[in-house]
N, C-alpha and C positions, 0 to 999 in steps of 0.2 A: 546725771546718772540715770540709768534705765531704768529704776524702781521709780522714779518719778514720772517718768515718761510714760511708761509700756502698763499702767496700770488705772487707766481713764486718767491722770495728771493730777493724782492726788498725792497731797504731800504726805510727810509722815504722823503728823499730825492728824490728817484726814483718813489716813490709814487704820491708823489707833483706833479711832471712832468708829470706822466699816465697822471694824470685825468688834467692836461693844455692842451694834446695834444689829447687828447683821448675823442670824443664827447660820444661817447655809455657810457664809464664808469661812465661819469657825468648823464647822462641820469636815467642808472642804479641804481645810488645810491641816486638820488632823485635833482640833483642839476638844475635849471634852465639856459638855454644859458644867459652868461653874469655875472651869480652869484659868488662872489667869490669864490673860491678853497681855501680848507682848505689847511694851509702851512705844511712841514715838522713838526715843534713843534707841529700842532695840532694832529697828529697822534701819536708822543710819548709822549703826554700828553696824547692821549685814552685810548690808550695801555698801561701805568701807573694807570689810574685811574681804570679802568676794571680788570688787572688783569690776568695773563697766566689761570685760570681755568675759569675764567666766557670769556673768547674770543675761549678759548676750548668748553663752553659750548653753545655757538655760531655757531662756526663753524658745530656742530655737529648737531644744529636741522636743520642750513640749507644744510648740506650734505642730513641728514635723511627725512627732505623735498623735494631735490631735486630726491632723489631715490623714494621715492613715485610717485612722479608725472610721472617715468620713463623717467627722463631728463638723468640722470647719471646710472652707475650701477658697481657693485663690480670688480674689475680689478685682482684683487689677492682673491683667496678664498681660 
């Protein structure tokens, strides 16, 4: 599934634990200091429900977003 793949190859397990230790990522992803962190299940419940082409189709407006803005840029061409 792409959430394991497209996110350094962390499980969901290690996912959980990012964002407990990790203030920015919480930040980033909309969560308030304090608020609960979504568990392990709630991520491969997403990613079950979503789908390998709609998390594909995901990833890819916010890559093509990010290369607009000229945050990111082509590494291999």
């Amino acid at each position: 599934m792409i959430s394991r793949n497209s996110n350094k190859g962390f499980s969901d397990r290690e996912m959980e634990r990012y964002f407990q230790e990790n203030i920015a990522g919480q930040w980033f992803c909309g969560l308030a200091l304090g608020e609960n962190i979504p568990d392990h299940s709630d991520f491969d419940r997403f990613c079950q429900r979503l789908g390998s082409s709609r998390l594909m189709d995901i990833f890819s407006l916010v890559r093509d977003s990010l290369k607009g803005m000229g945050l990111i840029r082509e590494v291999f061409m």
